[in-house]
N, C-alpha and C positions, 0 to 999 in steps of 0.2 A: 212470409211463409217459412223461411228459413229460420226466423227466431223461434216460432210456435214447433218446428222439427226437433229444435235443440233442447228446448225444455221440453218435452215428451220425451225425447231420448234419457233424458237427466231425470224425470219424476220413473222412468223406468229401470234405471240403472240402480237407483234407487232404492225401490223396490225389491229388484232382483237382490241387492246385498242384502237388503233385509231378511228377505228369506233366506240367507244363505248364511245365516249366524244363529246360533242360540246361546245358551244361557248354562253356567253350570253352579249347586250349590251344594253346600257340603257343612259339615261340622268335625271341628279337631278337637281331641280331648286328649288328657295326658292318660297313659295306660294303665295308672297305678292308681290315682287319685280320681277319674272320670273328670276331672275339671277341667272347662273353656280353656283354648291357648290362648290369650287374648296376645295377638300380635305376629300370631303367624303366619307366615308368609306363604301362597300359593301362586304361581305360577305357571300359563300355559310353554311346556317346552319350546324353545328356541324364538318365544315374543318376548315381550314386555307387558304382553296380557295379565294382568292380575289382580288377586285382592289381598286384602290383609283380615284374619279373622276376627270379629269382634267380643265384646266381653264372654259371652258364651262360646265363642269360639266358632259360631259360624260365618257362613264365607259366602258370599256370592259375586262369580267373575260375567260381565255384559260383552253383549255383543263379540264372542267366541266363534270362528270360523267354524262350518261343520262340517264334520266329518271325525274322523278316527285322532286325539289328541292323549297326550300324559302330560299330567300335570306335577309338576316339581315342588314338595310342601318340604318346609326348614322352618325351624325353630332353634332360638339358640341354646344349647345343652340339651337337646334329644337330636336323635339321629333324622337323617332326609329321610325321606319314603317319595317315588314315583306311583303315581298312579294311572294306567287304561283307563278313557274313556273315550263313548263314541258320539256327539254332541247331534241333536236333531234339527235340521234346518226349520228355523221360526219356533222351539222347542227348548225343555227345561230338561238336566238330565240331572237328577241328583243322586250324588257320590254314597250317600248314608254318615254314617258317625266312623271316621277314621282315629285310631288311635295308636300315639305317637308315643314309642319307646324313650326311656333318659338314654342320651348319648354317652353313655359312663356304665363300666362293668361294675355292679357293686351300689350305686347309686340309690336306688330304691328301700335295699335291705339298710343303708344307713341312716333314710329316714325313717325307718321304724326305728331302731335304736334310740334316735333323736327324738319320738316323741312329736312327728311330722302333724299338725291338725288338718282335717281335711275340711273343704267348706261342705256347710248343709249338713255335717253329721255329727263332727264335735262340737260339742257346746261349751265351746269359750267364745271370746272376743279374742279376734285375730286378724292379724294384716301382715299381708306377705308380699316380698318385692321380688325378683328374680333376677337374675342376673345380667338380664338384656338392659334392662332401664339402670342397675345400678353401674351396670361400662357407661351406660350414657352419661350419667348425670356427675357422678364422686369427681369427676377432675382432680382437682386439689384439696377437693374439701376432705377433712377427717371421716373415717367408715363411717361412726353412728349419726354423721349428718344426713345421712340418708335416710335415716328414718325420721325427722322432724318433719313432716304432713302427714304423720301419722297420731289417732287421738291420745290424748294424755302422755305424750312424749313429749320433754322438754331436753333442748342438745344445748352445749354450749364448750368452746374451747378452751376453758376456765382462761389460763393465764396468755394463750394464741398460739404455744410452742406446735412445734410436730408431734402429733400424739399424744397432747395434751388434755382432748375432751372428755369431756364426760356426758352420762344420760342420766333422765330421772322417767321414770313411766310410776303414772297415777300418783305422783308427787314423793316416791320412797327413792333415792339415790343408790347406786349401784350398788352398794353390798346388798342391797336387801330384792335387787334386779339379776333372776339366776342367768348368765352367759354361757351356752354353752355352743361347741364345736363341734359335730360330728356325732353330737351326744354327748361328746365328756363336757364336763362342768370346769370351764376355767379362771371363778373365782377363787380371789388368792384364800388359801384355807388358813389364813391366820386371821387376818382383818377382811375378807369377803370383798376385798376392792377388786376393779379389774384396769389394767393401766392396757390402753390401747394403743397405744407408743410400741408397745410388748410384739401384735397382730398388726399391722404398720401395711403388709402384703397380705392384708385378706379381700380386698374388694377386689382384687387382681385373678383369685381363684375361688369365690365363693360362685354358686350353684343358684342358692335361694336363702335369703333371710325372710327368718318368719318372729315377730311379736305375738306371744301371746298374754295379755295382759289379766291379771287376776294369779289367782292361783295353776292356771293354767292347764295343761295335759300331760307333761311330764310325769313320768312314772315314779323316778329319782324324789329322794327327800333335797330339793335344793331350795334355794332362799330367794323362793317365789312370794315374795309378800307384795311387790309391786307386779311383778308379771315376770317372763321370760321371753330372752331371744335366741333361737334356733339358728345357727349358720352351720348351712351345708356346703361343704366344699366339693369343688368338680373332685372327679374321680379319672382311671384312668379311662380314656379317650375308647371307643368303639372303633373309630377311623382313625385313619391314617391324619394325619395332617400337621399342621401348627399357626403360628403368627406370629408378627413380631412388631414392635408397637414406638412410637416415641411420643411426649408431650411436651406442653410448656405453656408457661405460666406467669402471674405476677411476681414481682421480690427474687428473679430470678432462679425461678421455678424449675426442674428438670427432670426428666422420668425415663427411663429406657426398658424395654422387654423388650422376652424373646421365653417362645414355648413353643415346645414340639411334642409329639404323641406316636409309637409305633401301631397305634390302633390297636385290636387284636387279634394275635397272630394265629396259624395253625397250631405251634405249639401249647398253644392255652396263655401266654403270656401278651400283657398288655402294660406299657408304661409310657408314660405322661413326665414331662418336666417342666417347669416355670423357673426364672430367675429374672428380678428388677434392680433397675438403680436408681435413687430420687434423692437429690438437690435442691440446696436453694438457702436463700437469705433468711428467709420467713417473713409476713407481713410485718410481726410487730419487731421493735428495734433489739437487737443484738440477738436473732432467736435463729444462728444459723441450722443448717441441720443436714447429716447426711445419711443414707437410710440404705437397705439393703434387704430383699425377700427372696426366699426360694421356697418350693413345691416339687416335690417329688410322689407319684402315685404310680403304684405296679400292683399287678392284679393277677394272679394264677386261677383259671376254670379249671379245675380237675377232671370235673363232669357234671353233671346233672344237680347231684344235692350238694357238692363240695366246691366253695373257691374261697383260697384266700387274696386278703388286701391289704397293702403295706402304704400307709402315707405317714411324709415327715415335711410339715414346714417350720418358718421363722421368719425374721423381720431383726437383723440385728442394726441398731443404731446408735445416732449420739445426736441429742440437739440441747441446743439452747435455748433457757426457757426463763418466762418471767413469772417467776414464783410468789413472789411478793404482788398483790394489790395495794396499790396506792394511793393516795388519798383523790379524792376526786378534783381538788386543787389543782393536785401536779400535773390533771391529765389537761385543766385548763392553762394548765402555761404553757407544759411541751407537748401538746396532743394527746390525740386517742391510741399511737403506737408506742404510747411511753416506755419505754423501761427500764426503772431504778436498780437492774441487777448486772450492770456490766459496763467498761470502757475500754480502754486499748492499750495495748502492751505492744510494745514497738511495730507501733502500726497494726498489729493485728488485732479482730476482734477477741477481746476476752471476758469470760463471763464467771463469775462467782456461781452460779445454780444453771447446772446442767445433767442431764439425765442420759447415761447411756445402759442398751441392756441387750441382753441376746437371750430367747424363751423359746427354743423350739420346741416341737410337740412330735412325739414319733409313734404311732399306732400299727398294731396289726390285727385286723379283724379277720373271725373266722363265718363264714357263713354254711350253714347246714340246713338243707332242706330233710328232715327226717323221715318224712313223708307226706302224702298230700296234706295231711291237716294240721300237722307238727313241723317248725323250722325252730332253730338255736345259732342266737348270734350273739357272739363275740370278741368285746372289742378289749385287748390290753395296750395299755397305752403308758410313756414314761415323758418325764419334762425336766430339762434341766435350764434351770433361771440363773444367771450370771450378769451380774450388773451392780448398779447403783446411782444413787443421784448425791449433785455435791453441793456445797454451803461455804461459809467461812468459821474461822475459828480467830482467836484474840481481841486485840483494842487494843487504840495508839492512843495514849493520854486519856483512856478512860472510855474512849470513842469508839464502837464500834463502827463496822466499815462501811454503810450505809449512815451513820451520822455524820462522817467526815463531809469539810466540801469537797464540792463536786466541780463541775464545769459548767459555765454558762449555759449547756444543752440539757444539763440534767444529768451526765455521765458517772461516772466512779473516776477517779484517777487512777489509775490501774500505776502506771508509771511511775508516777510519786509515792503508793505505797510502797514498790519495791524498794524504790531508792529511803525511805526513810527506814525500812526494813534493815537495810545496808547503812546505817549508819546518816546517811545524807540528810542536810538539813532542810526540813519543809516548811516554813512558818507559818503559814497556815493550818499545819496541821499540831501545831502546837511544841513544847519541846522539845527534842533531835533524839533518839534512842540511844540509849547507853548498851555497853557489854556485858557480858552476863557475870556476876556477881556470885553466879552460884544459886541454890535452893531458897538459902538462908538470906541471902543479899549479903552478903557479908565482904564490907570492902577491900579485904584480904585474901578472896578465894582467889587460889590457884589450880582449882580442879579440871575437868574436863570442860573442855571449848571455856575455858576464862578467854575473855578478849574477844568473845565472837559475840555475835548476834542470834541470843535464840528466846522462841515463846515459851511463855512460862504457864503452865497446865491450865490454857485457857483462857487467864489473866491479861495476856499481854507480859512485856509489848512487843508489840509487832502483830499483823494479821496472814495468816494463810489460808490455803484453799483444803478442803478436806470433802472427803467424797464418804454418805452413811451406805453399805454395801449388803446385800443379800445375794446371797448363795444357796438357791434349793437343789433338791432331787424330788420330785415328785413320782411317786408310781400307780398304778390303778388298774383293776378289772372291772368292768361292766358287760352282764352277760346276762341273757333276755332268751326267754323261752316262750314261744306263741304259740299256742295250739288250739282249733277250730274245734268245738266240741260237737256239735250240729251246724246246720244253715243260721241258726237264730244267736246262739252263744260261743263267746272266743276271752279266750284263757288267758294271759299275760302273766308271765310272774319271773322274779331275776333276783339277782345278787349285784350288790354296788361297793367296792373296795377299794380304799387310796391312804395312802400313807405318805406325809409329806418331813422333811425336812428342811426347817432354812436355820440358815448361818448367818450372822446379824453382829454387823464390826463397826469401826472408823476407820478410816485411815489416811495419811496423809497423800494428798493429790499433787500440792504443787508448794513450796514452801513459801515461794515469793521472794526468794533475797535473802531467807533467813537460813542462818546454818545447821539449825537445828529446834524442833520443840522439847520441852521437858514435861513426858508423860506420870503421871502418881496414880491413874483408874485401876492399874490392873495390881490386885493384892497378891497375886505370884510375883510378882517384879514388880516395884509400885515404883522405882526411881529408875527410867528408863530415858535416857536420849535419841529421839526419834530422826533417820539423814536422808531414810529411803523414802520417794518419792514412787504415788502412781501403783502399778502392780509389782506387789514385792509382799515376804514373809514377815518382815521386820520392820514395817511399821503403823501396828495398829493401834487406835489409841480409844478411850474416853470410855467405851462397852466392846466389850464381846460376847456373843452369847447364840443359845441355837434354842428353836420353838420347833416341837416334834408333836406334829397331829394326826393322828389313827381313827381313821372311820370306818366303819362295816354297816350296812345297809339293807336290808331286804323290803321289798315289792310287790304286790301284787295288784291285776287288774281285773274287774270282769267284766267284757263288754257285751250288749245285748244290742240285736238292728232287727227288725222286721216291719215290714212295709212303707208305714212313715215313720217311726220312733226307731230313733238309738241313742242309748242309755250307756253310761259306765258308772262302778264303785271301785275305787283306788285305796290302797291302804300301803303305810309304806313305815317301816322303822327304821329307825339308826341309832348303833353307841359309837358318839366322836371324842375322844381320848382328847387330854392336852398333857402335856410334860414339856419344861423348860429346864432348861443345863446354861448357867451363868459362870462364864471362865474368870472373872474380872472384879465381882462383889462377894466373890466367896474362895478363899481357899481350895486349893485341888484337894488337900485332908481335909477338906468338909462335908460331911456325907447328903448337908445340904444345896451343896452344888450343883444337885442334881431334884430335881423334884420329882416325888409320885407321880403315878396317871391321875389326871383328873378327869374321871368320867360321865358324860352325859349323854340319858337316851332322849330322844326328841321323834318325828316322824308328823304324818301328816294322813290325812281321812277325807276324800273329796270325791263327791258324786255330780252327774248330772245325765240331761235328759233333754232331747232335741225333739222336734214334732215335725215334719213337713205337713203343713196346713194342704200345700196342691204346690204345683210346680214354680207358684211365683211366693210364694209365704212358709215362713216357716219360723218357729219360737223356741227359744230355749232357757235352761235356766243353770245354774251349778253352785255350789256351795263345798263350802270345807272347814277344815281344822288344820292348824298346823302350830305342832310345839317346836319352835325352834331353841335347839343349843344356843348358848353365846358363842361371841366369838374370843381369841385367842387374848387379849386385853381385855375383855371382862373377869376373866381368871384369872390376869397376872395386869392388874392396872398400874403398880407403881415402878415397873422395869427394875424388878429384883422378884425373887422367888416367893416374895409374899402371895398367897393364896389367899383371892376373894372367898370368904366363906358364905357370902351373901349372894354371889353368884347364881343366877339360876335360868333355865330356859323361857324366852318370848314364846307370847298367843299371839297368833293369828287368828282371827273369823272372819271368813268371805263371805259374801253370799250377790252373786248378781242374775239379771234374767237380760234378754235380750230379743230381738227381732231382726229377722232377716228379708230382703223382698230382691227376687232377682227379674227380668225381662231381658229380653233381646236387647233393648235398648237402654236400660236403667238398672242399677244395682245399688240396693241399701241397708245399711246395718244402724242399727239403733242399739243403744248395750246401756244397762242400770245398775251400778256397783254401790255396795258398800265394804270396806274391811275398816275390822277392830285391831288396835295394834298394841299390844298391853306388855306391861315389864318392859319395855326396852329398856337397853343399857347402852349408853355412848358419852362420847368425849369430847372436848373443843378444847383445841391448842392455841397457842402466841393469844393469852388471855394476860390481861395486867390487873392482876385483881389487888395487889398487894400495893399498888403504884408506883412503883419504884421507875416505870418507864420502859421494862425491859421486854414487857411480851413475851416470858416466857413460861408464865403460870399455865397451868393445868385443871379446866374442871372433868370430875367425873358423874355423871349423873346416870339414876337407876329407878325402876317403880317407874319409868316416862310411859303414860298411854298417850294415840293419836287416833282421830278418827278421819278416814277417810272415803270419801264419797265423790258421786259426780255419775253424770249423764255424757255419754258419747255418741257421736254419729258421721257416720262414713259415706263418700257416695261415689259412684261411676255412672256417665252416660254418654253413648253416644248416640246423638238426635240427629248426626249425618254420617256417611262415609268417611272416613279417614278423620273425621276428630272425636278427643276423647275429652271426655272433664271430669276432673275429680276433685274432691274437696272433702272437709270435714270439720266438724266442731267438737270440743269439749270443752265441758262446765265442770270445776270440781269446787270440793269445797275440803281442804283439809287443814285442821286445827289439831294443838294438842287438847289432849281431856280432860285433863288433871293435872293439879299445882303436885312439885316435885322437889326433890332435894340434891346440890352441888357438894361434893367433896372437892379441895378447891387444894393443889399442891402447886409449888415453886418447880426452879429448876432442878432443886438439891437433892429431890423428891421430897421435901419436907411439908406437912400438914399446914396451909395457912389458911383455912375456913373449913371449917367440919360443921356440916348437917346447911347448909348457906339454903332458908328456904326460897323458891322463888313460885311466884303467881303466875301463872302458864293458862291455865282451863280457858280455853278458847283463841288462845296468840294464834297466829298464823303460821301456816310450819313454810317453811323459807325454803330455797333453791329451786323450785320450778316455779312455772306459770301456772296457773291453777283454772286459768281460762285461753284456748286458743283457737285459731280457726286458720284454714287455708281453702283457699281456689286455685285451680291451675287448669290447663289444657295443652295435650298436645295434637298437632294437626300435620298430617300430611299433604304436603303441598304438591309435590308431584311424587311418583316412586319412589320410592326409597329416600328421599328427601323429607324430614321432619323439623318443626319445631316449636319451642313449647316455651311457657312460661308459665308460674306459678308462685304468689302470694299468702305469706305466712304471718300472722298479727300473733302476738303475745302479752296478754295484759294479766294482772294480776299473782305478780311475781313478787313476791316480799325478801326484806332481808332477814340476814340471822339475828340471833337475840344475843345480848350484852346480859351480862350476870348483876351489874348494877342496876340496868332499868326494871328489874321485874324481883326486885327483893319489897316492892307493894303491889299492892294489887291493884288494877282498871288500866295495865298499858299493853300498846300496841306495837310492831316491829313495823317501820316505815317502807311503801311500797316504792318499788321501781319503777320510772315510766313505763307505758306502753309503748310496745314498735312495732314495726313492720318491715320484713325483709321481702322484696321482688328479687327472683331468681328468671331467668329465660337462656335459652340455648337454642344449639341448631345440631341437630347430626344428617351426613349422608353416606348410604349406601351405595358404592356402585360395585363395578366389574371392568378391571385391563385383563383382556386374554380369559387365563382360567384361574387369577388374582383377584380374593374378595378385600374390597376395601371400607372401612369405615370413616369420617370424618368425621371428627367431634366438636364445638364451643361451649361454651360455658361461661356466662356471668353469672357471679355470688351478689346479690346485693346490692342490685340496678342501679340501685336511686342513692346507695353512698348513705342508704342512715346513717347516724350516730346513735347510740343504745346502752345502755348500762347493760348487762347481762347478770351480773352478779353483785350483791354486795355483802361483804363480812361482817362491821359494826352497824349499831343502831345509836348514834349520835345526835340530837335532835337540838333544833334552835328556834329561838324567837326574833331571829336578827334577818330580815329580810335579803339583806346584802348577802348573809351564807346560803341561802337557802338552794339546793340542787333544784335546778331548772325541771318543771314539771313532777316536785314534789311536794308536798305539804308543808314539810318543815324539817327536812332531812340535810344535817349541818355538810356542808363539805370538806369538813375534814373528813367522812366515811371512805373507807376502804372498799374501793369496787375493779371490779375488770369492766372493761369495754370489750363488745365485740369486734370480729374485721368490717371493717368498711368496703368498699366496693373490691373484688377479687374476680379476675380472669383465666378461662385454661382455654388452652386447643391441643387437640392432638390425631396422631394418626394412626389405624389400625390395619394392616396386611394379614389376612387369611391367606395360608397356602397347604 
């Protein structure tokens, strides 16, 4: 009797809770864009009741006590919001569509400058990350590793230094991939490269990075021929608050922050600061590195239609890198963390090729709401670049310093050059250095430093360290006017201005022992004895000289949206100037010292047009033109003031269409590219076309067409609560078009092959994977507790072309294995007190592949015994990098 009383009490207890709970659901959207928060946090006050919202951004929290509740909804980089509500017992109470402000004064208006895509309305191909998943994931990995699961992205950290990688999206490598920050454009305006080494402290403060691949949305004429990436950086803070952060890692890995925010104040003022510290060995051998970021953002509201915004970061560093790829051999005797560029100098590491540089960026935007249907914003912005990367200079008995031996490990002897620098005898290393003799060798000089040890203009003997150095000033206005002409049509149109300067020298870094070099490059002073080491006025040596680039721009946009269709037509021009000034091959009274303008217009014509089929489909298409300028070495290819007169601007033609499919539970993008890429001009260095051994030939080639194609597809699903899966593929298929011709120069600049044809129409164009795919998921296991893994395959990655193999015609550039990198992690959120904490892991590369990433020659054998493992017939003598092998981080994050 008394068991049948207890389970009646219990099926009624029961009960009664049931009834005494309901149900609450809801949708988050961001305020500017309407788009799902995917990952936003909801909370009933003072539980642990909650849900997390999913790809649309809705939300549904179970079994909610009823009665009167606010619920606590966060997101990271938008501000909190609490919300009343009153919950009905055994009942559903839905909230409606709440929408979540950016946590940043200024924020918004910077993505319109930027050229922000929204989903379902612009018609590009686009993938965007935010900043919650990229704290999660970057650990130690280089920024644009963050985007590899993303389609037709290939990453790779060319040589493994810090800051060393590079991207390729839809197989075009970064100059032709526009980078921009904030909106401004910070490819280098000489050669279009972007060195990431330079931005080292952007994952620390970016907001949201956005890929858009093709010709993309940008307003701006930039060198969108593979696509573009948008990094938006936080702004100054809404609230009060800050964090402050430490990690750690493989190779002796180390990280520190610390950021605070006055929120904003009564007085209209709001400021934001960040500053990092990051250390460490680096994975691969001798690649130490030590690094440095700061972040400053302050914000004045004046009122209603006026605030201005002032941000300045940087990333000054210095690390060691392995510059050189080496044969695939050497990587089978001393590993996959080889590197032939350094040994030790009394006890310490030292390295022949290292790269230090300091590139901040200082903006001040102005924002103006003019009226309800009219805003003007603008942003002036300045850059000062101060750095460079170093090398060696001379040869000991003929040898330069990479042919000398080595060490059992594969090292340099750092040591023993000095000392045979100094005189000391190495017998190995051949001969013993004699005293300087003078210019002439003449066994009678008694002139300056007779009896010492110095290098002779390059020759030897003796080797040192020399660093090649760049010096800009970069300046620019970008300033954008939108104005809403009715409900159906909005206006866009702007001006784009930047004017660069860089200063381009040698100069002595470290002598090694030696007392002096003996400089002849510079024809104001051609017999110069070089003593100053490092940072100094007096001693530059081998070129001097400054590249001054002038672009002016204008833009325009017109967008159309009504009901399901929204359409744009962009048109955009530019004249980019070049002028070069050479202090060193020309006389100061030579009035060619200095070169004309060279002037080129270029500009770009790109439309497209979205459909929304119904709430779960929708199609689009876009196309364009773009005449690009050359860059700054198409105009001046033999480093002296000779003027390409054959010079002339690249075609672009895009054209692709796409599909989109969203649900509650599944998200998919389908996207179909083609671009035509015609007249390119480019160049390939350490070529030995002459064979003398030296790797130091030069081709220039011109008239290059590529054709590039391919199918992408993206996905999201969540088929339960708390996990997500995403994955994607792309196929591409890019070849060159046409057979083309090599100008083919020495070190001396001297002509040694003119007109060199080579058979190209149809080779494989090299540096990316041209097929890839990933799956991943992440899962919440309990609250605030996550974790994820994620597999990335990469096949069809070929190498560069050799100027001998393709002077007949029916050859191929030999491909790269295929690999496969498994990534997983774990983060957890909790709470000590009124202390937000994050905890982060991170494995790179679960399983430890091994992987070729790149390779420079195409060397080919019939000899079984050479043949690279999982290639056809690819000799091992070829020059490749390998990727990192297995890599770990952890770290911790304090919100206060």
């Amino acid at each position: 009797m008394i068991k049948r009383l207890l389970v009646l009490a219990f099926v009624f207890a029961s009960l009664t809770a049931f009834g005494q709970t309901g149900k609450i659901t809801g949708k988050l959207i961001d305020s500017e864009t309407g788009e799902g928060l995917l990952g936003a946090n909801v909370v009933v006050a003072g539980t642990t009741t909650g849900a997390i919202a999913d790809l649309d951004g809705n939300f549904t929290i179970d079994n909610v006590p009823a009665g009167d509740k606010t619920l606590d909804i966060s997101y990271i980089g938008y501000e909190t919001k609490k919300i009343d509500v009153t919950v009905p017992e055994g009942g559903t109470v839905n909230v409606g569509t709440i929408k979540l402000e950016l946590a940043a004064v200024g924020l918004s208006e910077v993505q319109v400058i930027a050229s922000v895509a929204v989903d379902r309305k612009t018609p590009v191909a686009v993938s965007t990350i935010k900043s919650k998943e990229i704290q999660q994931k970057v650990g130690n990995q280089e920024f644009p590793e963050i985007l590899r699961n993303t389609p037709s992205i290939y990453v790779t950290k060319q040589g493994g230094g810090f800051g060393d990688s590079r991207i390729n999206v839809r197989g075009f490598d970064q100059r032709n991939v526009a980078v921009m920050i904030n909106g401004i454009p910070v490819n280098d305006m000489e050669n279009g490269w972007v060195y990431w080494s330079n931005w080292a402290g952007l994952s620390d403060v970016t907001s949201s990075m956005q890929v858009q691949r093709g010709l993309g949305a940008s307003k701006l004429a930039v060198p969108s021929v593979g696509g573009s990436i948008n990094i938006i950086t936080n702004a100054a803070e809404m609230d009060k608050g800050g964090n402050a952060s430490v990690s750690f890692g493989n190779d002796g890995y180390q990280k520190y922050g610390l950021m605070y925010s006055t929120g904003l104040m009564e007085n209209g003022f709001a400021l934001s600061v960040q500053g990092t510290h990051t250390r460490g060995d680096g994975y691969v051998d001798g690649t130490q590195f030590r690094g440095w970021s700061y972040f400053l953002s302050m914000a004045k509201v004046f009122n209603e239609k006026h605030s201005l915004h002032f941000t300045a970061f940087g990333a000054p560093q210095q690390h060691n890198q392995r510059a050189f790829a080496n044969p695939y051999s050497a990587y089978q005797e001393y590993g996959i963390r080889y590197n032939s560029e350094w040994g030790y100098l009394d006890g310490e590491e030292f390295s022949m090729e290292d790269n230090f540089y300091h590139k901040p960026q200082i903006s001040l935007n102005h924002y103006w709401d003019i009226n309800k249907r009219t805003s003007l914003s603008t942003s002036t912005y300045v850059s000062f670049g101060r750095g460079g990367g170093s090398g060696e200079r001379g040869e000991i008995n003929d040898s330069e310093y990479y042919q000398l031996p080595k060490t059992e490990n594969g090292l340099l002897r750092i040591d023993d050059i000095v000392a045979w620098n100094q005189g000391e005898s190495v017998p190995d290393f051949g001969d013993d250095n004699t005293t300087w003799l003078g210019p002439d060798n003449d066994p009678n000089y008694s002139g300056p430093f007779a009896g010492q040890y110095v290098e002779n203009a390059r020759s030897g003997p003796g080797i040192f360290k020399r660093a090649s150095m760049n010096e800009h000033n970069w300046y620019g206005v970008i300033s954008n006017l939108t104005h809403q002409i009715n409900d159906n049509w909005n206006f866009v149109g702007g001006l784009d201005f930047r004017h660069y300067r860089g200063l381009h020298y040698r100069r002595v870094e470290d002598l090694m022992g030696l007392d002096a070099t003996y400089d002849i490059y510079d024809r104001n002073n051609p017999s110069r004895y070089i003593t100053a080491e490092g940072r100094d006025d007096d001693n530059v040596i081998f070129y001097n000289n400054v590249g001054v680039v002038s672009w002016l721009g204008l833009y325009s946009q017109i967008e159309y949206t009504k009901d399901k269709i929204s359409a744009f037509a962009s048109f955009s021009g530019s004249n980019q100037g070049f002028r070069r000034i050479d202090y060193f091959n020309y006389l100061d009274s030579d009035p060619e010292q200095k070169t004309d303008w060279q002037n080129f217009l270029g500009g770009t014509v790109k439309a497209g047009v979205n459909y929304l089929i119904n709430d779960h489909h929708n199609v689009y298409m876009n196309g364009g033109y773009f005449s690009r300028q050359p860059i700054f070495d198409n105009v001046f290819p033999t480093f002296d003031n000779t003027i390409n007169d054959d010079a002339a601007n690249q075609s672009v033609n895009a054209l692709e269409i796409g599909y989109g499919f969203r649900s509650k539970m599944f998200s998919a993008n389908l996207n179909l590219y083609r671009t035509q890429w015609g007249n390119r001009q480019f160049s390939i260095t350490r070529v030995d076309f002459d064979n003398d051994g030296d790797d130091n030939d030069r081709a220039i080639f011109d008239d290059v067409e590529q054709l590039h194609q391919g199918i992408e597809l993206d996905f999201t699903a969540n088929p339960v609560k708390g996990l997500s899966i995403n994955g994607m593929v792309s196929l591409g298929d890019w070849v060159y078009s046409n057979n083309f011709e090599a100008l083919v120069l020495n070190e001396a600049n001297e002509v040694i092959g003119s007109d060199v044809s080579l058979f190209m129409e149809d080779v494989k164009v090299a540096d990316a994977a041209q097929t890839t795919f990933s799956i991943g998921a992440t899962y919440e296991i309990i609250r605030g507790a996550k974790i994820y893994a994620n597999y990335f395959y990469a096949d069809d990655v070929y190498a560069r072309f050799d100027l001998e193999d393709f002077t007949e015609p029916g050859n191929q550039v030999w491909e790269i294995p295929s690999y496969g990198l498994m990534d997983a992690g774990f983060s957890y959120n909790f709470n000590i007190n009124k202390l937000d904490f994050t905890w982060t892991f991170n494995v790179n590369n679960l399983l430890n592949e091994e992987y070729i990433s790149e390779a420079f020659t195409n060397n080919l054998t019939d000899d079984p015994s050479r043949v690279i493992p999982g290639t056809a017939n690819a000799d091992i003598s070829n020059r490749v990098y390998f990727g990192w092998g297995r890599s770990w981080n952890t770290g911790l994050k304090m919100r206060f």
